[in-house]
C-alpha positions in Angstrom: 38.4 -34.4 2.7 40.1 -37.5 1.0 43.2 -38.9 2.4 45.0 -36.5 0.6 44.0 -34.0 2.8 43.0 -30.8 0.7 41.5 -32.6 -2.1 37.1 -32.3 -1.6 35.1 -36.2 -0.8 33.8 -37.2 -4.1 30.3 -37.0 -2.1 31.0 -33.8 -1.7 31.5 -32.9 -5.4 28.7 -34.8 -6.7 26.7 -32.8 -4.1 27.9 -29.6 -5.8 27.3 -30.8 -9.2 23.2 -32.2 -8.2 22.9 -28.8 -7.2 22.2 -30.7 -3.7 24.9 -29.5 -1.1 23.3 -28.2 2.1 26.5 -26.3 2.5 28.5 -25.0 -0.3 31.0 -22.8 1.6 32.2 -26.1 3.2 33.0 -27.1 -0.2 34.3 -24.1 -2.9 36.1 -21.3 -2.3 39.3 -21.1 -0.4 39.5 -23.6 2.8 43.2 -23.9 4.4 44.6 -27.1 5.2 48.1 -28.1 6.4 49.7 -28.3 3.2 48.5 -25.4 1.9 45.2 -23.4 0.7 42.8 -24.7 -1.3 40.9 -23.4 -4.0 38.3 -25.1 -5.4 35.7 -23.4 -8.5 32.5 -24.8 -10.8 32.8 -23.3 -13.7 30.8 -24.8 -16.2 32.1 -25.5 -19.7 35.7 -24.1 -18.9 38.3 -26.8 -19.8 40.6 -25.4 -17.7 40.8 -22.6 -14.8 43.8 -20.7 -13.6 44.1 -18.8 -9.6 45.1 -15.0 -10.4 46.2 -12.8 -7.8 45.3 -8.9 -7.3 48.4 -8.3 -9.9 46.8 -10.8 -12.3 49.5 -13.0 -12.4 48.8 -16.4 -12.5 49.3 -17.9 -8.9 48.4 -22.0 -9.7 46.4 -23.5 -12.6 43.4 -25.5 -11.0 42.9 -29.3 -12.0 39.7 -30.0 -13.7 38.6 -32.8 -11.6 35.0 -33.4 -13.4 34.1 -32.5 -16.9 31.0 -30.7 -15.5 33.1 -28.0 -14.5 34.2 -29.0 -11.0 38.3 -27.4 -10.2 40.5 -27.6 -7.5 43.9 -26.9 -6.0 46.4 -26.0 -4.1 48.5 -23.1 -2.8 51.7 -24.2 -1.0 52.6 -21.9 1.1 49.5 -20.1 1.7 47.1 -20.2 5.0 44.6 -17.0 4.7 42.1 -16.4 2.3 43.1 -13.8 -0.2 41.4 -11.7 -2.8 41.9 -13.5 -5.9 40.5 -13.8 -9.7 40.0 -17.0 -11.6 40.5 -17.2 -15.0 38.8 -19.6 -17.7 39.2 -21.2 -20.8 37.6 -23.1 -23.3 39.2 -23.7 -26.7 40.3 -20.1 -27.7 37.9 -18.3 -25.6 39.5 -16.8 -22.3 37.3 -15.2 -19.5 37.9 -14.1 -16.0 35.5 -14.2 -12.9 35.5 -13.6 -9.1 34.5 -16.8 -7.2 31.4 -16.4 -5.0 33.0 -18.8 -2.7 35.3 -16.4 -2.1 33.2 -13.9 0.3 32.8 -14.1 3.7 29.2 -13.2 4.6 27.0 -9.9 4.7 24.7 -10.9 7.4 25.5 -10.9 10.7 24.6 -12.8 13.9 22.2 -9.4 14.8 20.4 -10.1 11.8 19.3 -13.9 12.7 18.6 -12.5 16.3 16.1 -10.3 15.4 14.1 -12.0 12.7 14.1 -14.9 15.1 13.1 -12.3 17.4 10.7 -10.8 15.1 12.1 -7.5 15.8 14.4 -6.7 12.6 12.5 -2.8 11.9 15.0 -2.5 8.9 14.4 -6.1 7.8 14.2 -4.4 3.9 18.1 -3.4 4.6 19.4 -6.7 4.3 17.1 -9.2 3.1 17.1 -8.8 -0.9 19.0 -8.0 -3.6 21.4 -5.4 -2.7 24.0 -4.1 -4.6 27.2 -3.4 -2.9 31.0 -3.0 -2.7 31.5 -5.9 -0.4 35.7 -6.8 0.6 36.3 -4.1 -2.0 34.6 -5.7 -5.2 31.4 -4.8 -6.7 28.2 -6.9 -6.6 25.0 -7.8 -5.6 24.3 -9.5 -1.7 21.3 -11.8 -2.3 19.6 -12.9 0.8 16.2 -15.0 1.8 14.6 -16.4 4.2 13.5 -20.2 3.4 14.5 -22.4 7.0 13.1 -25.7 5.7 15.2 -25.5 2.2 17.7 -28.5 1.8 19.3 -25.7 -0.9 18.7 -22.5 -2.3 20.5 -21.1 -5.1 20.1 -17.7 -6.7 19.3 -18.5 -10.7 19.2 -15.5 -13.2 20.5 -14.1 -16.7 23.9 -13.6 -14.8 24.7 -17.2 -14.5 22.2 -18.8 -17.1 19.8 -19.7 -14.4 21.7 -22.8 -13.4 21.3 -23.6 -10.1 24.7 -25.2 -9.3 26.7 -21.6 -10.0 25.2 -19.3 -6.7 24.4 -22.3 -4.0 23.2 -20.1 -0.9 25.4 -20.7 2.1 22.4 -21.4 4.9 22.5 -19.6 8.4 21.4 -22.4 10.5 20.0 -20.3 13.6 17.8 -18.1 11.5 16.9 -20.3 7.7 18.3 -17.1 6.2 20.1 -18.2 3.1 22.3 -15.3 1.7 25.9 -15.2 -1.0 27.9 -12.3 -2.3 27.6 -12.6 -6.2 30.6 -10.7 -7.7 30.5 -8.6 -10.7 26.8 -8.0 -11.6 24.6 -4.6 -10.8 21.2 -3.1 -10.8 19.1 -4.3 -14.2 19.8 -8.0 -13.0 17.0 -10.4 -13.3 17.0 -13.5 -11.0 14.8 -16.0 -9.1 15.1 -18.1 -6.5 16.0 -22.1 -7.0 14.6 -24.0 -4.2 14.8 -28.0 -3.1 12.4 -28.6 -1.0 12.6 -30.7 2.4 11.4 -33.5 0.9 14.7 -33.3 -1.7 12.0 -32.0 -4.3 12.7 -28.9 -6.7 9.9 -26.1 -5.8 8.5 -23.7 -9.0 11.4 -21.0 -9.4 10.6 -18.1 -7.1 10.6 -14.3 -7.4 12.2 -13.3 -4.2 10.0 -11.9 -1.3 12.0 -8.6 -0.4 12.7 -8.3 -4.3 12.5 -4.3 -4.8 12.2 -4.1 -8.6 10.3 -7.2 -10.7 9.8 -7.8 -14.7 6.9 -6.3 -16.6 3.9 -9.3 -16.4 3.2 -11.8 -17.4 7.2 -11.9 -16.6 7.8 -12.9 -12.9 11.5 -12.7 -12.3 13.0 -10.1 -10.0 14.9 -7.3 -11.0 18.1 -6.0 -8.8 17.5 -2.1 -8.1 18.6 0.4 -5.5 16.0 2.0 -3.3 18.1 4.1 -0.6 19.6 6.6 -3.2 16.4 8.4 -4.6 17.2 12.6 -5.0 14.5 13.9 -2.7 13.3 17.4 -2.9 10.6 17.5 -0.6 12.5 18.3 2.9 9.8 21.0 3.7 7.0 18.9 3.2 8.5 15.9 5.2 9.5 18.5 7.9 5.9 20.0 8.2 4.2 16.8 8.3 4.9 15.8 11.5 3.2 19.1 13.0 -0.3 18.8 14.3 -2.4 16.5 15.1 -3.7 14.6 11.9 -7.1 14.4 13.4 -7.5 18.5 13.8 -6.1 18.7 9.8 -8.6 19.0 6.8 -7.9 15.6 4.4 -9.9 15.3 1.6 -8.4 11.9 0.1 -8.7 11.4 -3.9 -8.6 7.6 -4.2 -7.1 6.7 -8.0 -6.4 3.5 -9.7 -3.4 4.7 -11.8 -4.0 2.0 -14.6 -7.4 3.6 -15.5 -7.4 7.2 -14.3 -5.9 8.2 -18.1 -5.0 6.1 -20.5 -2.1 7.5 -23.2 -3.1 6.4 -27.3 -3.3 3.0 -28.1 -4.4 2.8 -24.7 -1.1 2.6 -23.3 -0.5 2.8 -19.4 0.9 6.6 -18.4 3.9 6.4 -17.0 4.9 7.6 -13.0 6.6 10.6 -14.8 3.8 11.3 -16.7 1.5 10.8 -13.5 3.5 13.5 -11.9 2.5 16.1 -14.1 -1.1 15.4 -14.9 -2.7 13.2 -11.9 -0.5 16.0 -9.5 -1.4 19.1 -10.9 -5.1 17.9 -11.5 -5.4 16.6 -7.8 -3.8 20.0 -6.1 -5.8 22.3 -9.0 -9.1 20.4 -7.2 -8.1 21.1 -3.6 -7.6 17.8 -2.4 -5.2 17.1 0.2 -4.1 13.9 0.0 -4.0 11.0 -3.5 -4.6 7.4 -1.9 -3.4 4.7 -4.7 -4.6 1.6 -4.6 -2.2 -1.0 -4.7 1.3 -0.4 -6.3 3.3 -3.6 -5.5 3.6 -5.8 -7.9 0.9 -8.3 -8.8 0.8 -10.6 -11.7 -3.5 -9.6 -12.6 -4.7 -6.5 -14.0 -8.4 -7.4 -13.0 -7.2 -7.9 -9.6 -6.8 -4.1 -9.3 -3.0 -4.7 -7.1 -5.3 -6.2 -3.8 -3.8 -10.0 -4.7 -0.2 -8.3 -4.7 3.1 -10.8 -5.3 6.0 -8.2 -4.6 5.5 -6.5 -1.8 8.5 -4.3 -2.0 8.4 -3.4 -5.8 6.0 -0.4 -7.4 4.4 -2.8 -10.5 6.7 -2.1 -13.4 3.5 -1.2 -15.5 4.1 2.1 -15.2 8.0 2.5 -15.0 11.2 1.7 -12.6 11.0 2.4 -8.9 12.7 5.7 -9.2 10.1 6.9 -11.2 7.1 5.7 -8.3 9.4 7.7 -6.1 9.3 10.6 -8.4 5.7 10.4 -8.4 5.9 11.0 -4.9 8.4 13.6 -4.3 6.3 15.9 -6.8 2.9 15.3 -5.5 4.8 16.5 -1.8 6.1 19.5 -3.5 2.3 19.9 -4.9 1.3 20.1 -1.4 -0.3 16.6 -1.6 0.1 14.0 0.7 0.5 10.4 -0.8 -1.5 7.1 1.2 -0.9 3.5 0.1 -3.7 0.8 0.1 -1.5 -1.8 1.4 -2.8 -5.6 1.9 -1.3 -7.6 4.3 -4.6 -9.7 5.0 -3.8 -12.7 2.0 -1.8 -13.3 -0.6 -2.1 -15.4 -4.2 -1.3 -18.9 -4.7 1.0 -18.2 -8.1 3.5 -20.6 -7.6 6.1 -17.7 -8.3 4.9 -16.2 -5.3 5.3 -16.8 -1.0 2.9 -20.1 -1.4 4.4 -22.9 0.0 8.0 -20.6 -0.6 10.5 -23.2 0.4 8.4 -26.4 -0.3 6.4 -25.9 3.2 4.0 -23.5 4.5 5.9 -20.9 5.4 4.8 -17.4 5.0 0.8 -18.8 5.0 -0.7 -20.8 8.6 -0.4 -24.9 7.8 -3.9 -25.1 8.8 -6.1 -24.4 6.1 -9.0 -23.2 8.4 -6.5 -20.5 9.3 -4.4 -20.4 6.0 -7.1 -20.4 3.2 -9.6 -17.4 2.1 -12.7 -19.3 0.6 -13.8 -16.2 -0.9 -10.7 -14.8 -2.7 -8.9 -18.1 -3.2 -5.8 -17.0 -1.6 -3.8 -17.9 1.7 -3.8 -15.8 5.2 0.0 -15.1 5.9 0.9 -16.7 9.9 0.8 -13.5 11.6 1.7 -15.8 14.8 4.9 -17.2 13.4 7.0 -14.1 14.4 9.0 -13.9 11.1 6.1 -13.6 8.8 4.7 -10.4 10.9 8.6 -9.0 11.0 8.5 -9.6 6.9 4.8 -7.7 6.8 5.9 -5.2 9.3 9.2 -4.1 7.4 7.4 -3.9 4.2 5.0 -1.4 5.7 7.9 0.6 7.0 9.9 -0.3 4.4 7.1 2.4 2.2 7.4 5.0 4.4 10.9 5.0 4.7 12.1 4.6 1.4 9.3 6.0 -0.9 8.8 8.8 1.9 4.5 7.5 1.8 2.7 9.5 4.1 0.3 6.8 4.9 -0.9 3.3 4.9 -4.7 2.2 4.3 -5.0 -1.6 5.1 -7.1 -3.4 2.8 -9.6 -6.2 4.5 -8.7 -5.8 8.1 -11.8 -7.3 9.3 -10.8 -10.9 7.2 -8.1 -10.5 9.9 -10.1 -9.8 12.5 -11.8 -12.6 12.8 -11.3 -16.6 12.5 -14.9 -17.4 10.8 -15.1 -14.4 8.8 -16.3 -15.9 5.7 -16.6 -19.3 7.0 -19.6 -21.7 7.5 -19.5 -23.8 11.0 -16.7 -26.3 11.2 -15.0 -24.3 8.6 -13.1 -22.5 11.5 -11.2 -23.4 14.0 -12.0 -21.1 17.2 -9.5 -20.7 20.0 -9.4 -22.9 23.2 -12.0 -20.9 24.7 -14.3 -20.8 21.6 -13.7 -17.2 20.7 -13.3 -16.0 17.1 -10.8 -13.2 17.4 -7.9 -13.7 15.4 -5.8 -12.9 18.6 -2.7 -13.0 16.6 -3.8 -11.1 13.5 -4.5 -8.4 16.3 -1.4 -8.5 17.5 0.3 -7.6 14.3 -1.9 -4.7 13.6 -1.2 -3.4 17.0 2.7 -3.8 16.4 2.5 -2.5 12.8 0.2 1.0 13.8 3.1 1.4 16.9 5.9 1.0 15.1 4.6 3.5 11.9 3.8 6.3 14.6 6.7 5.7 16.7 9.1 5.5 13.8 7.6 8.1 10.9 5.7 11.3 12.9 3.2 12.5 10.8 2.3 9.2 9.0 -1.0 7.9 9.1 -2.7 4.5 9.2 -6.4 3.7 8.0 -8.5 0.6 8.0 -11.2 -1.0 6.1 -13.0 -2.2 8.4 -16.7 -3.2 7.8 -17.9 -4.5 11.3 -18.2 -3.2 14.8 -15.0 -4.0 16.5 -15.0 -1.4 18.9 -11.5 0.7 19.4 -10.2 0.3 15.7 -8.8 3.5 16.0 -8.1 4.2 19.4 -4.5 4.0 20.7 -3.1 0.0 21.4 -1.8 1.4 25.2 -5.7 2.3 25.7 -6.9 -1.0 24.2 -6.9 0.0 20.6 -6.2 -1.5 17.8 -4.0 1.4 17.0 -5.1 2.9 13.8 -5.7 6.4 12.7 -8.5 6.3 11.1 -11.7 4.0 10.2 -13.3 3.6 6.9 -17.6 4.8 7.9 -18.8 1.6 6.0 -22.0 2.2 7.9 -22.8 5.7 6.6 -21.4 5.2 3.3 -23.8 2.3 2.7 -26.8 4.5 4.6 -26.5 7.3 2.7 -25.8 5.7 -0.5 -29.2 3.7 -0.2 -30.8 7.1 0.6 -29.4 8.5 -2.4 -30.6 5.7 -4.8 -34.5 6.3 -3.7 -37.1 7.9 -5.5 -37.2 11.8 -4.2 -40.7 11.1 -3.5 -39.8 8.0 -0.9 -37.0 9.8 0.8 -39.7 10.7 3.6 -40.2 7.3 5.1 -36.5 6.2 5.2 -34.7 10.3 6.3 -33.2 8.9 9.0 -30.8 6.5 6.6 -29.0 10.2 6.9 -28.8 10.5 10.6 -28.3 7.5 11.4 -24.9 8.0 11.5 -24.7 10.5 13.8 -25.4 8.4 16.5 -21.6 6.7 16.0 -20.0 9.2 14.0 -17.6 9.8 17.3 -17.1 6.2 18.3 -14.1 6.6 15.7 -11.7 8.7 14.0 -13.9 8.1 10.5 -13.7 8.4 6.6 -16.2 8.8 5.0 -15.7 6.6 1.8 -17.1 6.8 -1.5 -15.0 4.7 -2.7 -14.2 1.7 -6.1 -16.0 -0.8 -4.3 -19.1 1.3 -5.0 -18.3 2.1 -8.6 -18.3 -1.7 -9.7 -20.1 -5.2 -9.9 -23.0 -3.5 -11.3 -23.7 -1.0 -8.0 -23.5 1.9 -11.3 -22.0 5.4 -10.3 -22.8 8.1 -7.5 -24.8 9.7 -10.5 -26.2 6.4 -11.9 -27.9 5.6 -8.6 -29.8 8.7 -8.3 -33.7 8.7 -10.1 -35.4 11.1 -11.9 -34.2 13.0 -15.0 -30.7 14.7 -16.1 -31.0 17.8 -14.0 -32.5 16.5 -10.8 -29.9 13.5 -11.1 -27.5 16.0 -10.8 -28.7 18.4 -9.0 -29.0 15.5 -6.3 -25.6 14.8 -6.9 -24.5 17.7 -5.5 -26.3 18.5 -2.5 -25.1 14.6 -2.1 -21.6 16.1 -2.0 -22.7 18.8 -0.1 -23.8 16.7 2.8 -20.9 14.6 2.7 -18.3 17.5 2.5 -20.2 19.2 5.8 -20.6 16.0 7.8 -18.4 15.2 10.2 -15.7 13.4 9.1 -12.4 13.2 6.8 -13.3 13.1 2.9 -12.8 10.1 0.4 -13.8 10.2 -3.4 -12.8 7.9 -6.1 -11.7 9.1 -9.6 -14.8 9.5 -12.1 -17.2 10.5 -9.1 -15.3 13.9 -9.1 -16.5 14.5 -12.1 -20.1 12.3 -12.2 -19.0 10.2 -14.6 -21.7 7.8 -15.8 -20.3 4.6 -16.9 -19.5 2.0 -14.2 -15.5 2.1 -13.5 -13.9 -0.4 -15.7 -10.1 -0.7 -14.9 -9.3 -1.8 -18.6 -9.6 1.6 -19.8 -9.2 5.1 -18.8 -11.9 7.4 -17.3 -14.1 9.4 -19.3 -13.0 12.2 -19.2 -14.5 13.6 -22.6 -17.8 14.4 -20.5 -16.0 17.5 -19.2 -17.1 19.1 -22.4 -20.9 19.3 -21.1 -22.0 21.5 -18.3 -23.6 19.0 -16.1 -20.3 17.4 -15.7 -18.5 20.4 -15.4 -20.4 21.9 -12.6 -19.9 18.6 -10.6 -16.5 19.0 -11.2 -16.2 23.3 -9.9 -18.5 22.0 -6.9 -16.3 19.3 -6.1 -13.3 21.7 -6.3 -14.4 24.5 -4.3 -16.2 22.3 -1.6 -12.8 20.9 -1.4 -11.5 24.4 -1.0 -13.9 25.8 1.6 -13.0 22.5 3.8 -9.5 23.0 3.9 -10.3 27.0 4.5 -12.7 27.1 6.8 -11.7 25.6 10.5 -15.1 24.5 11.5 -15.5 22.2 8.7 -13.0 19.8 9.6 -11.4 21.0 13.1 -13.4 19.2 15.4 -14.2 16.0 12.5 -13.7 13.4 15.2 -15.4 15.3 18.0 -18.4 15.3 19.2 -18.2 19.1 20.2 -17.6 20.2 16.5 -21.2 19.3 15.7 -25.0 20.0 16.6 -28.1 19.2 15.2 -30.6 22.5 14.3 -33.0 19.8 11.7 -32.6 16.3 12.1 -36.6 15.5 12.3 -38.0 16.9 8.8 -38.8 14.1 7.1 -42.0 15.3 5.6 -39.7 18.2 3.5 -36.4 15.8 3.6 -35.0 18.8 5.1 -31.4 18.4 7.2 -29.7 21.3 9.2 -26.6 21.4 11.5 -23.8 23.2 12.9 -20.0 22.4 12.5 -17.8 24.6 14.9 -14.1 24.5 15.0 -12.1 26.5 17.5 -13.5 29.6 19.6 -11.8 32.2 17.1 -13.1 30.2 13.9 -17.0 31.1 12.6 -19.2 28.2 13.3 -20.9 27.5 9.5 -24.5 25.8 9.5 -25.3 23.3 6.3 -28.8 23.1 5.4 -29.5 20.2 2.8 -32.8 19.8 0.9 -33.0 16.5 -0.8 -36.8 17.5 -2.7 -36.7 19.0 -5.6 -39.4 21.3 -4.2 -37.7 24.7 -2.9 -38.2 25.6 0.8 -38.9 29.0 1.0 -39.1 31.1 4.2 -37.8 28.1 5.7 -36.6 29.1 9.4 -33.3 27.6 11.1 -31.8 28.3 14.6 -28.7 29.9 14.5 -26.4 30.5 17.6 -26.0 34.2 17.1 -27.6 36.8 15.1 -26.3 39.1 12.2 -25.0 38.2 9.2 -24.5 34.8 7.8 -23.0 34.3 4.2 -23.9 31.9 2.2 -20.1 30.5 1.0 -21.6 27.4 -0.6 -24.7 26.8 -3.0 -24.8 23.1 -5.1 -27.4 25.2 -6.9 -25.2 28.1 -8.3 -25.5 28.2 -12.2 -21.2 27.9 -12.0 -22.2 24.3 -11.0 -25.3 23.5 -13.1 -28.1 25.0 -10.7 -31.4 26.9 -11.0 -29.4 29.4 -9.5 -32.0 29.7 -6.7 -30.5 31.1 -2.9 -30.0 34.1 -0.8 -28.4 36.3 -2.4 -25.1 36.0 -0.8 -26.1 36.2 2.5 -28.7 36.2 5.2 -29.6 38.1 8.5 -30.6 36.6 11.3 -32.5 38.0 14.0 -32.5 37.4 17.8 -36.2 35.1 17.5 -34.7 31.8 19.1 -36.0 28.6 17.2 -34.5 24.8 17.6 -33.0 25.7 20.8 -30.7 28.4 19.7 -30.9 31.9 20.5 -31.0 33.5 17.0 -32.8 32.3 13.7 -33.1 33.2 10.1 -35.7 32.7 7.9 -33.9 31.2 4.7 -34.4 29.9 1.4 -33.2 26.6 0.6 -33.1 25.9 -3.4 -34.4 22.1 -4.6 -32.2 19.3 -4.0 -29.4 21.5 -2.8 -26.9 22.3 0.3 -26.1 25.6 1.7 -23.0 26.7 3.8 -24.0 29.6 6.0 -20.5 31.2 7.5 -21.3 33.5 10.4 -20.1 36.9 9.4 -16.9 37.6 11.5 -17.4 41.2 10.6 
């Protein structure tokens, strides 16, 4: 203060007008003094600036103290702070505002605790853009975390993105950064103004918890409300949580929503419109569950959402946030559950974005060997600084919480996995004892799977994880990583080669199919056939397979035949449902024209009612993670490429055989084991005319007879159409 007491240091106010106070509240706003309260404002362009009270009388008029907008006063008489209005005026032109400076704050001690702590489970609550009815006026709480700022101010179309209106008031045991700004609402675009501990000014940046973002190539934040969605899908959310996720068919239909359908003039759909078609087209082909890839927002199309920017905001490409949680709430009344690829392994280097967010590394690690991806071009977030893994961890709960998402699949979790992933030698940096386990990337993904089963029963979690690490998905108290589920890179990659081989080789590589027998247990798998084999010239599923239209096909579907029967939950991407024949390309929308033809068509029915005969019949996915829901009857055939085994489910569900022949030479009289005798229907054929077949089989059924064969009491003696799979149901009659 100056020696007159109330009046602000001239250091002070030249601090306020650089935009370069570290603490604003010291400064503006109401402060009492012994002579009185006073109230100082900077409001820019205003030539003069009146104090109103809650009548709208004028209390005192301010004195304009700097041309650049800088008022103060005082209040004789008056001690506490009071809910007042100020009033401006330039020339003829009269406005009123509320005073920022006149707010006490929204956080609260708790808050800095527990994202120092790393603990915050509901960090989404009050970090952000929030709007709010705060000491009984309107407006929006604004709140970031930047601890080696010298000043942060909040910058958008509300205040003519001039950083000296909204200077953050800093909370010094936490680098939280937060101010009440009066009078503005949802729709409000902002940024956040950062200096830098150097005293530099950083690129203006979108804010990190921002829940709604601009349309690219736009990057500002947008202020929306996320906790006031109408839900209607109570009985889904309430059934979710029964049964063990494990013992439940999923069958997971993995779409890109920019190119599953296209609208004319190629415009995106809309989440509204993907609530009617992608919903109804999903449930009408039996699948239980639509896994998106990536909805937060990302500033690059060709990055397909996996180099994501705002993590808390659905991309504005297709609509507002209440229309992604629209999208939701119908496919849960459809019956459809709804998974989230979700990428917490790196993040872009835009400078809009978390790089370097308050002119140091913050969210990424400092040391490059630990903080750079060589192969994406992106940084590795600090999952040892404990605020960085409370961020990620929020914004995983943050989607099952407010967008009701039934489950998470983490993208890349074997880049975290390991320190040299990627890396030549002396590109790494290995712990003290010259291990390369990311030991604490590990510790996040253990903390992030027990905090999404402890806090949302039913959810699930999934990784893609291409190596070995053993216990992936096994529990973290049993030494686990903690996930659900594992993506079966092995056998997708196995069966996929098998599948791309002239009919007439598959004899000297059949085991390419069993291989994965030998581990199918090891983990609670997925068996994923899924974008990353659709691109980057790898073709389709149908433009890997040899031969001409009709055995290309017709392999095709025993293809999905096998896969549907082998142990293990289901994952197909859009096209492949269908056989499309063009290599994905996410620019445009699938082709859905070939439908017209039959070939295409009868992929489509096959897919469909395998999808329906796995959700229907227990044995095909009770028992998909145990070893006890599976035998072998044919595993050695490899002069005929014949394959035969049993699925069982529980002791009151049929046990169903699947015999595959992957020749396009029948097998007649062909003999199978069978673990009792009598009637066995055939449920499935890939070679039924409905799907494009010869229409070759058993007629419906066959009987088999108490002749023991492959170490099972009964047999049958079968026929098993060219490059086909048959479902054999044991007749509970």
């Amino acid at each position: 203060m100056t020696k007159d007491g109330w009046r602000a240091d001239e250091a002070d106010v030249e601090a306020i007008l650089g935009a370069r106070h570290g603490d604003p509240f010291a400064v503006l706003g109401p402060h009492a003094t012994a002579e009185g309260l006073a109230v100082r404002a900077f409001v820019p362009d205003a030539e003069e600036v009146s104090v109103l009270g809650a009548d709208g009388r004028a209390l005192a008029k301010l004195e304009r103290r700097r041309p650049e907008g800088f008022f103060e006063g005082l209040l004789r008489g008056r001690q506490a702070p009071f809910a007042y209005t100020l009033e401006a005026a330039k020339g003829a032109a009269v406005w009123r505002l509320r005073d920022p400076y006149a707010f006490s704050p929204v956080l609260g001690a708790l808050d800095d605790h527990l994202l120092v702590e790393g603990t915050h489970r509901e960090l989404y609550a009050r970090l952000g853009a929030h709007p709010m009815l705060h000491e009984g006026v309107g407006g929006v709480s604004f709140a970031v975390w930047a601890p080696e700022a010298r000043r942060v101010s909040v910058v958008g179309d509300f205040n003519f993105w001039d950083g000296r209106r909204h200077q953050m008031r800093k909370r010094i045991d936490s680098g939280l950064w937060e101010i009440f700004a009066p009078d503005i609402g949802e729709g409000a675009v902002y940024k956040y103004e950062i200096t830098g501990p150097d005293g530099s000014l950083q690129p203006l940046k979108a804010d990190p918890f921002g829940f709604g973002a601009e349309l690219r190539p736009s990057t500002a934040s947008v202020v929306v409300r996320t906790d006031n969605f109408a839900w209607g899908d109570g009985a889904f959310m309430a059934a979710r949580g029964m049964g063990d996720p494990r013992r439940l068919p999923m069958s997971i239909y993995e779409v890109h929503l920019g190119s599953w359908r296209r609208a004319e003039a190629n415009r995106f759909l809309t989440y509204d419109e993907f609530a009617d078609a992608l919903v109804d087209y999903a449930a009408e082909m039996g699948f239980t569950h639509l896994e998106l890839m990536p909805v937060s927002e990302h500033p690059l199309d060709a990055s397909w959402g996996y180099q994501p920017i705002g993590l808390f905001a659905p991309t504005r490409r297709f609509g507002e946030p209440a229309g992604f949680a629209r999208l939701v709430d119908r496919a849960h009344r459809a019956g459809l559950a709804v998974i989230l690829d979700w990428v917490p392994a790196h993040f872009p280097t835009d400078q809009h974005g978390l790089v370097r967010f308050d002119g140091a590394p913050l969210y990424e690690h400092p040391d490059p060997r630990r903080g750079f991806h060589p192969d994406w071009n992106t940084a590795i977030y600090d999952y040892g600084r404990r605020e960085v893994a409370n961020v990620l961890a929020a914004n995983a709960l943050y989607w099952l919480d407010r967008y009701h998402v039934d489950g998470l699949r983490v993208d890349a979790v074997a880049s975290m996995l390991y320190l040299d992933y990627s890396r030549r030698p002396g590109e790494w940096a290995p712990n003290p004892d010259g291990s390369n386990d990311n030991r604490d990337a590990i510790g996040f993904l253990r903390r992030f799977n027990e905090l999404a089963y402890g806090l949302h029963p039913g959810a699930i979690t999934i990784a893609e994880e291409s190596t070995a690490w053993s216990g992936v998905s096994r529990p973290v108290d049993a030494g686990g990583l903690g996930f659900g589920f594992k993506w079966n890179m092995g056998w997708m990659h196995d069966t996929l080669a098998y599948l791309g081989r002239e009919a007439v080789h598959r004899r000297w590589h059949h085991h390419e199919m069993t291989f994965g027998l030998l581990y199918a247990f090891a983990e609670n798998f997925v068996l994923p056939i899924s974008h990353d084999e659709v691109v980057h010239g790898k073709g389709t599923v149908i433009g890997r397979v040899k031969g001409d239209e009709w055995q290309r096909f017709a392999t095709v579907r025993a293809y999905y035949g096998f896969m549907w029967g082998h142990p293990g939950k289901k994952l197909l991407f859009m096209g492949q449902d269908f056989g499309q024949t063009e290599e994905w390309n996410f620019d445009r929308s699938l082709d859905w024209h070939l439908l017209q033809y039959d070939f295409h068509r009868g992929v489509r029915n096959l897919v469909r009612d395998l999808n329906r005969l796995y959700r229907s019949e227990g044995a095909l996915h009770r028992r998909d993670c145990e070893g006890e829901g599976f035998r072998w009857i044919v595993a050695d055939d490899e002069a005929q490429s014949v394959y035969a085994w049993l699925r069982f489910g529980e002791a009151d569900e049929p046990p169903v055989a699947v015999v595959c022949n992957f020749t396009p030479v029948p097998r007649a009289f062909y003999r199978i084991g069978l673990p009792r005798g009598g009637v066995w229907r055939e449920i499935l054929n890939s070679d039924a005319r409905s799907y494009g077949g010869s229409g070759m089989g058993n007629l419906g059924a066959v009987v088999a007879s108490e002749t023991p064969a492959h170490g099972l009491g009964a047999s049958a003696e079968i026929t098993i159409p060219p490059l086909a799979t048959l479902y054999l149901r044991a007749d509970s009659g």
